[in-house]
DOGULUM-364821 format. One record per residue (C-alpha): residue number from 1; residue in three letters; chain; x, z, y. Coordinates in pm, whole numbers, plus 50000, padded with zeros to 5 digits. Example, Ala and Ser with C-alpha at 12.3 -4.5 7.8 and 13.67 -1.06 7.14 Angstrom:
1	ALA	A	51230	50780	49550
2	SER	A	51367	50714	49894
END
This chain:
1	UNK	A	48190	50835	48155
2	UNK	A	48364	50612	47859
3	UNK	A	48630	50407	48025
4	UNK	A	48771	50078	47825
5	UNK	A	49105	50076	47854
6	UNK	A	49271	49878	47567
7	UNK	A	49550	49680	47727
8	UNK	A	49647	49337	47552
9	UNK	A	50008	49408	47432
10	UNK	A	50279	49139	47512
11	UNK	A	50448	49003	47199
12	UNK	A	50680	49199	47015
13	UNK	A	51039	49171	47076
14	UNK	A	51342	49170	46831
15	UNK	A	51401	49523	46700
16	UNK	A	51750	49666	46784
17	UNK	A	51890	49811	46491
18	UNK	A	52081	50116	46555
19	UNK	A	52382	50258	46316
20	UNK	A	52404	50637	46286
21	UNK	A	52774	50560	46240
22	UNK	A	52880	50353	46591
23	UNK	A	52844	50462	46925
24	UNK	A	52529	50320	47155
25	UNK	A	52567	49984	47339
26	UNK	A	52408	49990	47693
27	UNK	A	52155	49734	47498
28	UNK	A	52058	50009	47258
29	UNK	A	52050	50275	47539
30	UNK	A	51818	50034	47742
31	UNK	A	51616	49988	47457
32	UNK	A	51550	50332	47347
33	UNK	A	51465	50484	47733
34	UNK	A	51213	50177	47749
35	UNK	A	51073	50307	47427
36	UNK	A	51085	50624	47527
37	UNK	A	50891	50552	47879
38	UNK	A	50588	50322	47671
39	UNK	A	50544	50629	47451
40	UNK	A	50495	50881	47742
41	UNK	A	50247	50616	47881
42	UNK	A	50058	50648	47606
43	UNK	A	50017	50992	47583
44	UNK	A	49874	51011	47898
45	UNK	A	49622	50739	47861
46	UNK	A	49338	50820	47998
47	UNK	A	49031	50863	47815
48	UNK	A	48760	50844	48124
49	UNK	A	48719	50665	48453
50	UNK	A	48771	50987	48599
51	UNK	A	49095	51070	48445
52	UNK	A	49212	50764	48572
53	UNK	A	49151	50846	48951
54	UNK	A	49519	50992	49017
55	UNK	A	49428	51311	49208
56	UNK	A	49434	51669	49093
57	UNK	A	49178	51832	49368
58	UNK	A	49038	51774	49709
59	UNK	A	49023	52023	49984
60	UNK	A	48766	52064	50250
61	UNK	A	48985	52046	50518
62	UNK	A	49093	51695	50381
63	UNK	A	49388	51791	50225
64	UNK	A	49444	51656	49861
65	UNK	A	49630	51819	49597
66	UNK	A	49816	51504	49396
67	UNK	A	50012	51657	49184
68	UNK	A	50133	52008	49139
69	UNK	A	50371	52006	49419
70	UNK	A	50274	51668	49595
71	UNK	A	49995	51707	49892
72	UNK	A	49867	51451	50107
73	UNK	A	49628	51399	50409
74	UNK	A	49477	51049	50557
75	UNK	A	49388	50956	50915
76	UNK	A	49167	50670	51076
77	UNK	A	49285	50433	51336
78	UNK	A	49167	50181	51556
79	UNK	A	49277	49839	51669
80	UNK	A	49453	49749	52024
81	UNK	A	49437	49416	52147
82	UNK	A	49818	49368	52019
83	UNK	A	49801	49010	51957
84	UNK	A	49610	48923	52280
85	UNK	A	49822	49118	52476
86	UNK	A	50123	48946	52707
87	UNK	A	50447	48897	52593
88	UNK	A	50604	49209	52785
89	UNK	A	50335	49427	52658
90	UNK	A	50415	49318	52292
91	UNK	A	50746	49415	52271
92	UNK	A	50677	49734	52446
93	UNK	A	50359	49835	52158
94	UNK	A	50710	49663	51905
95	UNK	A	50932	49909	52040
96	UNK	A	50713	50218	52024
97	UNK	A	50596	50125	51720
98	UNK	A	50936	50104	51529
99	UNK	A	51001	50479	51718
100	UNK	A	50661	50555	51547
101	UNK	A	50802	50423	51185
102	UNK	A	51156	50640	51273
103	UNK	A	51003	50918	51316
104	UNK	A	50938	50940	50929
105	UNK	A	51209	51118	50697
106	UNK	A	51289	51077	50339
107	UNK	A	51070	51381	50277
108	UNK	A	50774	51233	50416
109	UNK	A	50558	50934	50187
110	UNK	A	50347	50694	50410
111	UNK	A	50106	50487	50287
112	UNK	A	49924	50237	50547
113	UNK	A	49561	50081	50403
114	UNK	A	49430	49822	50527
115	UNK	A	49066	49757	50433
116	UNK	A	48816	49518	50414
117	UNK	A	48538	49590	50262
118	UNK	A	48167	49449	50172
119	UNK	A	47878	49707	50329
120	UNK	A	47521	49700	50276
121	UNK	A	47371	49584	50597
122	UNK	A	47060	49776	50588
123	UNK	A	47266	50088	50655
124	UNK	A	47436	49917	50965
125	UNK	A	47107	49774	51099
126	UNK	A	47034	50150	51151
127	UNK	A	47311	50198	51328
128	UNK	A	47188	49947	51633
129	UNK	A	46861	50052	51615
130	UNK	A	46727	50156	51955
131	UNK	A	46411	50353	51931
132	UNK	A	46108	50304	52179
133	UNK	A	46045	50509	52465
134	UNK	A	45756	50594	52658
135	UNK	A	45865	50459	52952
136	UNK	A	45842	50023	53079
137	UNK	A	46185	49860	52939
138	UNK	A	46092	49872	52564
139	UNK	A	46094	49526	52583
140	UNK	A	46452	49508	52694
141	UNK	A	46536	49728	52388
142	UNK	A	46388	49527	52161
143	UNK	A	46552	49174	52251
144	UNK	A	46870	49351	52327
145	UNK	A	46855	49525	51924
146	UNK	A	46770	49166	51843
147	UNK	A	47082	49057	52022
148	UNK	A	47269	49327	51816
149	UNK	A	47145	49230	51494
150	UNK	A	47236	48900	51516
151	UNK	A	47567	48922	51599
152	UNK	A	47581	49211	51323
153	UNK	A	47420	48924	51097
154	UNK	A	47705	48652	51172
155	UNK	A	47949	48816	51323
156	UNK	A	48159	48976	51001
157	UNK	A	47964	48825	50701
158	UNK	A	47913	49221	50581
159	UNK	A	48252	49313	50593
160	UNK	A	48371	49657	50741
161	UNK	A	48737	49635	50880
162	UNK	A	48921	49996	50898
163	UNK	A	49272	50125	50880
164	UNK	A	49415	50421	50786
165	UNK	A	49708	50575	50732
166	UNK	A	49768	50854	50409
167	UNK	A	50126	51099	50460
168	UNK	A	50242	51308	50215
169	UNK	A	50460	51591	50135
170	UNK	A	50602	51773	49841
171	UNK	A	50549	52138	49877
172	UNK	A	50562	52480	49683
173	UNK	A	50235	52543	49719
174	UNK	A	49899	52517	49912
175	UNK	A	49958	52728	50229
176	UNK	A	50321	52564	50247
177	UNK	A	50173	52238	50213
178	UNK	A	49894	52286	50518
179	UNK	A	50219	52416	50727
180	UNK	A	50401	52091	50686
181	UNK	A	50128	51854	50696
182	UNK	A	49913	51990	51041
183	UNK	A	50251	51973	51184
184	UNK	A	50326	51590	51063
185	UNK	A	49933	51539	51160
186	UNK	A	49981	51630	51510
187	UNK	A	50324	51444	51567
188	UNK	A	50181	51118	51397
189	UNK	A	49828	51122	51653
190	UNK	A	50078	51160	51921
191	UNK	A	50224	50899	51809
192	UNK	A	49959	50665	51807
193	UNK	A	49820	50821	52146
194	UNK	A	50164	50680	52280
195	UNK	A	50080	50339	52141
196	UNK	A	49753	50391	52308
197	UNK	A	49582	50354	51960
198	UNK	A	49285	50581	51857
199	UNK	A	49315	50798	51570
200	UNK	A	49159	51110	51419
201	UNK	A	49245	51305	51079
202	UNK	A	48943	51275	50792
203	UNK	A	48870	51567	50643
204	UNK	A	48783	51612	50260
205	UNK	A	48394	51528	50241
206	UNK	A	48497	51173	50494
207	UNK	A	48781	51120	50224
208	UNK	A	48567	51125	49941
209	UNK	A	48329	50900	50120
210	UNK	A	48625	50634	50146
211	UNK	A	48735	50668	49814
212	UNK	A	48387	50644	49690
213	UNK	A	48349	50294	49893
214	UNK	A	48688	50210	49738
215	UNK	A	48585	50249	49404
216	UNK	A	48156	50131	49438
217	UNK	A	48192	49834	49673
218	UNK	A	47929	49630	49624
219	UNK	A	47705	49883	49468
220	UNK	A	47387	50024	49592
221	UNK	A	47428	50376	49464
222	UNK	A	47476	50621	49778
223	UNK	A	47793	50858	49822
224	UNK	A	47587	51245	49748
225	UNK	A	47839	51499	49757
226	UNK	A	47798	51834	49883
227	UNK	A	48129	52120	49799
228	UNK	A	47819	52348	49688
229	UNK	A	47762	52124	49388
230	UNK	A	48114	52145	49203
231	UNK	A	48020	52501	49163
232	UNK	A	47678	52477	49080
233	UNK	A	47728	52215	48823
234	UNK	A	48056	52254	48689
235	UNK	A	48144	51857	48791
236	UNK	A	48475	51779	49001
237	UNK	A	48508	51599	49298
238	UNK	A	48610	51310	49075
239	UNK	A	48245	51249	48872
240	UNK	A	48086	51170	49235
241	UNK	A	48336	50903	49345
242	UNK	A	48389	50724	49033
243	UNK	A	48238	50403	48928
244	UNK	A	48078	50348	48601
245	UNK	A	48403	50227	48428
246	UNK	A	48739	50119	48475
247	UNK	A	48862	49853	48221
248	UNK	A	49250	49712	48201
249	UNK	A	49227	49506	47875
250	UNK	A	49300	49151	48060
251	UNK	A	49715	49174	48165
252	UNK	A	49627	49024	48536
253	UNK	A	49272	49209	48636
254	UNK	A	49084	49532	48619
255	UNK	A	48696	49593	48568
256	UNK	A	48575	49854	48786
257	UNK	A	48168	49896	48808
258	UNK	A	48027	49557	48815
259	UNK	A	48336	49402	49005
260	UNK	A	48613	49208	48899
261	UNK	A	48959	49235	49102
262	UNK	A	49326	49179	49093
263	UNK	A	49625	49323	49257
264	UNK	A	49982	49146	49321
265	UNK	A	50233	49234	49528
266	UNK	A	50401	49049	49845
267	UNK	A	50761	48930	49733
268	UNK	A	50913	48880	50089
269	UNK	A	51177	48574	50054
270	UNK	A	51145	48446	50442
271	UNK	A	51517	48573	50593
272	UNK	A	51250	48636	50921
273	UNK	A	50936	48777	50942
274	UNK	A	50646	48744	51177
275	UNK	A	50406	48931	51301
276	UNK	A	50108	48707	51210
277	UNK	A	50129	48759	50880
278	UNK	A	49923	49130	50854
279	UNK	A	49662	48955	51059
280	UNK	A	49592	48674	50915
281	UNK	A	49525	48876	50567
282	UNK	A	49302	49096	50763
283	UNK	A	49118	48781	50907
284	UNK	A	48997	48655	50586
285	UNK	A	48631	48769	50580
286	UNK	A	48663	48892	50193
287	UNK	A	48686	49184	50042
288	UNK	A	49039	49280	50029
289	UNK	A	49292	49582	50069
290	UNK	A	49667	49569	50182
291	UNK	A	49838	49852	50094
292	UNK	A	50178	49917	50243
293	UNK	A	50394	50179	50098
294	UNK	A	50692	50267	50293
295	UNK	A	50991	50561	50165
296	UNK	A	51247	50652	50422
297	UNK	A	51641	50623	50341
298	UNK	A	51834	50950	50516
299	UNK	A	52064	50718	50707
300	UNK	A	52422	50868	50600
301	UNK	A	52323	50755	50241
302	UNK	A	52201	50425	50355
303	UNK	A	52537	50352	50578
304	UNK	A	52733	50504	50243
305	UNK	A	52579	50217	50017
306	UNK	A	52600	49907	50287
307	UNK	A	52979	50006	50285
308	UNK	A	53030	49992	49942
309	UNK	A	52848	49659	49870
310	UNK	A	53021	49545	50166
311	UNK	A	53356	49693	49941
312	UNK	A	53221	49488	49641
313	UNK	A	53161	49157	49795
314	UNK	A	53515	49206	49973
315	UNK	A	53641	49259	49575
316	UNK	A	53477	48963	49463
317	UNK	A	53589	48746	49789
318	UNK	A	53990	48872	49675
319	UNK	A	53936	48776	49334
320	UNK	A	53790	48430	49396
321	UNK	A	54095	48384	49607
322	UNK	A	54309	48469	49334
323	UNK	A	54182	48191	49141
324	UNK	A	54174	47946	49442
325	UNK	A	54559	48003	49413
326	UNK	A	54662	47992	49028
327	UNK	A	54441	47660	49052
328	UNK	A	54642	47554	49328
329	UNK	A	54353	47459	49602
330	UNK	A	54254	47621	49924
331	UNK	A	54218	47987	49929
332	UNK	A	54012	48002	50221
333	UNK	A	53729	47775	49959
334	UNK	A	53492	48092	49843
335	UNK	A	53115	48045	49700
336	UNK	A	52910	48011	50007
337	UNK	A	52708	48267	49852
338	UNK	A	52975	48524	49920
339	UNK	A	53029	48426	50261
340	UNK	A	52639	48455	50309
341	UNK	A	52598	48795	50166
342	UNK	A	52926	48914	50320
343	UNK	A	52804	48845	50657
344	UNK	A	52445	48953	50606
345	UNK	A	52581	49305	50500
346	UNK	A	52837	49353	50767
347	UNK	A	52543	49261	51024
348	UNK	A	52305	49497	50876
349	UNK	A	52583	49782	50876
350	UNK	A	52636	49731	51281
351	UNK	A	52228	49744	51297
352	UNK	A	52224	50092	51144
353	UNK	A	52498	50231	51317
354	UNK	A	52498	50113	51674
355	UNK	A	52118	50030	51698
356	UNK	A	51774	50251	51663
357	UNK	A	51732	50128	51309
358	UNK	A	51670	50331	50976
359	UNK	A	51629	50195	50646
360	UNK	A	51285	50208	50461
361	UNK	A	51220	50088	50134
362	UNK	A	50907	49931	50137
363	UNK	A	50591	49826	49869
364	UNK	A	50341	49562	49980
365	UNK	A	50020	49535	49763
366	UNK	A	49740	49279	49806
367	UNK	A	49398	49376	49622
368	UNK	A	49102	49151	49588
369	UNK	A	48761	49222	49444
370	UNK	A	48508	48996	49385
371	UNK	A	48174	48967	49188
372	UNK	A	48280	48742	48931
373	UNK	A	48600	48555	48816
374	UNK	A	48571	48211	48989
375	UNK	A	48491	48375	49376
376	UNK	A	48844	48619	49297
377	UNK	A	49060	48342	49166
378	UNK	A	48951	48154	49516
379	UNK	A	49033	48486	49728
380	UNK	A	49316	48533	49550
381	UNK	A	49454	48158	49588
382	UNK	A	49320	48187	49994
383	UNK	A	49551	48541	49998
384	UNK	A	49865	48334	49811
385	UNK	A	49777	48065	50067
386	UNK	A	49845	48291	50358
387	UNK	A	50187	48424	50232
388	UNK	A	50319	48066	50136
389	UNK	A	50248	47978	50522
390	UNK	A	50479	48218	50598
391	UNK	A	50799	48187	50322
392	UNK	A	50618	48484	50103
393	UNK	A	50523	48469	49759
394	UNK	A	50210	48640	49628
395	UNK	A	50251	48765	49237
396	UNK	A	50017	48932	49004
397	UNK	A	50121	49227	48844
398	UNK	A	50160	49203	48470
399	UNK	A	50054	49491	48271
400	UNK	A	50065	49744	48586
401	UNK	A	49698	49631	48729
402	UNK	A	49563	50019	48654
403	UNK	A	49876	50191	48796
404	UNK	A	49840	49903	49109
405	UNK	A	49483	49940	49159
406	UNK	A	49545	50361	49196
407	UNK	A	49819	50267	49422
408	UNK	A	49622	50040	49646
409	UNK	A	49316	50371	49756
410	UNK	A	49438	50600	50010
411	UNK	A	49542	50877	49771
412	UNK	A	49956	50812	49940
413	UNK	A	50128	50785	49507
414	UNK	A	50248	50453	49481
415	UNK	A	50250	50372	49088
416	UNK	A	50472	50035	49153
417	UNK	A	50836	50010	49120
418	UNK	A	50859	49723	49279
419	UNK	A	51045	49748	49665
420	UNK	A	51221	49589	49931
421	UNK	A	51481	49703	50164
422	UNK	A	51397	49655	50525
423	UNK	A	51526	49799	50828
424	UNK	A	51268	49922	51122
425	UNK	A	51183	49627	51310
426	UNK	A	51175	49455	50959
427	UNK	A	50922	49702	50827
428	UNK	A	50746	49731	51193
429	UNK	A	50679	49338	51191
430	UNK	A	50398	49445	50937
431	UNK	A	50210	49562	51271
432	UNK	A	49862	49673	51213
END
């Protein structure tokens, strides 16, 4: 399937000229590995929607090769009633949730999805349908599949609500990779059976499904895959998920099928988070998909660079006081900013060494889809809306909305370079 995929360049910048005779500036260094990394691009631009879909193969047992040494798997959960729940209750689900988030090394990628997405409502008419019986209380199963549909009608305005959660490991090979990831599978639906959450692992035909949903929302053609058919027709997994084109010409959207969408990503600027802030997103009754990428630090190497910014900023404080003194005025004057990030660094050093915290570096990605341009802009300004409310910013990605848009499916590659150190409980206020 052709694939447009001509992306609007920015404007040129000043060429760096560079003397065969004088040694590189850091400028000219910078300049030449950022030509260097648009050229690579390039060369692997894909030429077809399916190309674009970042996967390499899908196994029946829902595993999914990546790349050549990167495997992933993906399982469902289901909602608790966290937010109704008392006060005691919450921070207990809190607590055992940030254990949950600990339990993840620096080996391990996790990707949480959040989606919701539009459904055709035939489909889940069927669903409530109650057949007749020969027996006297058909008339009870009629009014109450009346009941049903009605509430199906109103209730969620077409939208399916699910959750999932996509690990992944880098292995040698296949049989390692299985090893490794049944292991993590098991530990992680413990886990969640601890939170009292239901989960269960997808396997590759239920994975395909999702990804097809991901891709086709909206559309009326029907997921038809069957593992006998890559065989008998030479096709890939890839030619039944994807739409009918992708298209990244416009710098701030994507085409994909008959849809329009966008993806931005949540800069966090509020010094606290809450834990409305997931749910609220989740509440809007629109078709979008928060993605949240989180990377473990090993904890020796996070300790080892809190000292040594804690080292800098004590530089910095010795030096201002040097020139508090040659100037002749207080000594004890420094930039507030020093005394701020001074303090904020010594109190996140005591967090990771005398509490149960880790640190994570974490990617937050918002994607809407919508049928035309006017309904996304008013998604995405209802989505912005939401993270102002809580000291968040909302941006759209510039020139990154293909590698964003493969980063926001439950494939577990995140595309975006774009992160945030948090500690646990600062990563577990995201609370699905």
């Amino acid at each position: 399937m052709p694939k447009q995929n001509t992306n609007t360049r920015p404007k040129q910048k000043k060429k760096h000229i560079i003397s065969a005779n004088k040694p590189l500036s850091a400028r000219q260094k910078k300049a030449i590995a950022a030509a260097i990394r648009k050229a690579q691009m390039q060369g692997r631009r894909a030429a077809s929607a399916q190309q674009t879909i970042p996967y390499k193969e899908m196994y029946p047992d829902g595993i999914c090769k990546v790349k050549d040494n990167y495997f992933t798997k993906t399982i469902q959960f289901f909602d608790i009633n966290y937010q109704l729940a008392r006060n005691e209750d919450k921070n207990e689900i809190f607590e055992n949730y940030c254990d949950f988030l600990n339990y993840f090394d620096q080996s391990i990628s996790v990707q949480f999805s959040f989606l919701n997405q539009t459904v055709d409502m035939a489909e889940y008419e069927k669903a409530v349908h109650i057949p007749e019986q020969a027996d006297n209380f058909n008339d009870i199963r009629i009014e109450y599949m009346g009941m049903l549909k009605n509430q199906l009608s109103r209730g969620n305005n077409g939208i399916i609500k699910r959750k999932f959660i996509t690990f992944g490991i880098e292995a040698d090979n296949l049989k390692a990779a299985k090893q490794k990831l049944e292991r993590i599978e098991t530990d992680i639906l413990g886990n969640f059976k601890a939170l009292g959450v239901q989960a269960r692992p997808l396997n590759g035909l239920e994975r395909l499904e999702l990804l097809h949903c991901t891709f086709n929302e909206g559309e009326k053609d029907k997921f038809g895959f069957h593992w006998d058919l890559v065989h008998k027709t030479g096709l890939s997994s890839k030619d039944f998920i994807a739409p009918t084109s992708f298209d990244f010409r416009d710098s701030r959207t994507f085409g994909m099928g008959g849809r329009i969408g966008t993806v931005s990503f949540l800069q966090i600027l509020a010094p606290e988070l809450t834990d409305r802030m997931l749910a609220d997103f989740l509440d809007l009754d629109m078709g979008i998909g928060v993605n949240i990428h989180i990377k473990s630090i090993d904890q020796s190497e996070a300790i080892k660079t809190v000292k040594r910014k804690i080292t800098d900023l004590d530089k910095m404080k010795i030096e201002e006081q040097k020139k508090a003194v040659r100037s002749g005025y207080d000594m004890d004057i420094i930039p507030s900013d020093l005394a701020t990030f001074g303090g904020e660094a010594k109190n996140l050093l005591e967090q990771l060494q005398s509490r149960n915290e880790r640190m994570f570096l974490v990617t937050v990605l918002v994607m809407n889809t919508a049928d035309n341009k006017q309904k996304l802009d008013n998604m995405f300004f209802a989505a912005q809306g939401i993270a102002q409310k809580y000291n968040c910013a909302l941006k759209r990605l510039d020139f990154q909305q293909e590698q964003a848009l493969m980063s926001s499916v439950p494939i577990g590659l995140n595309q975006i370079e774009i992160q945030r150190g948090l500690t646990t409980s600062s990563t577990a206020i995201f609370v699905p």
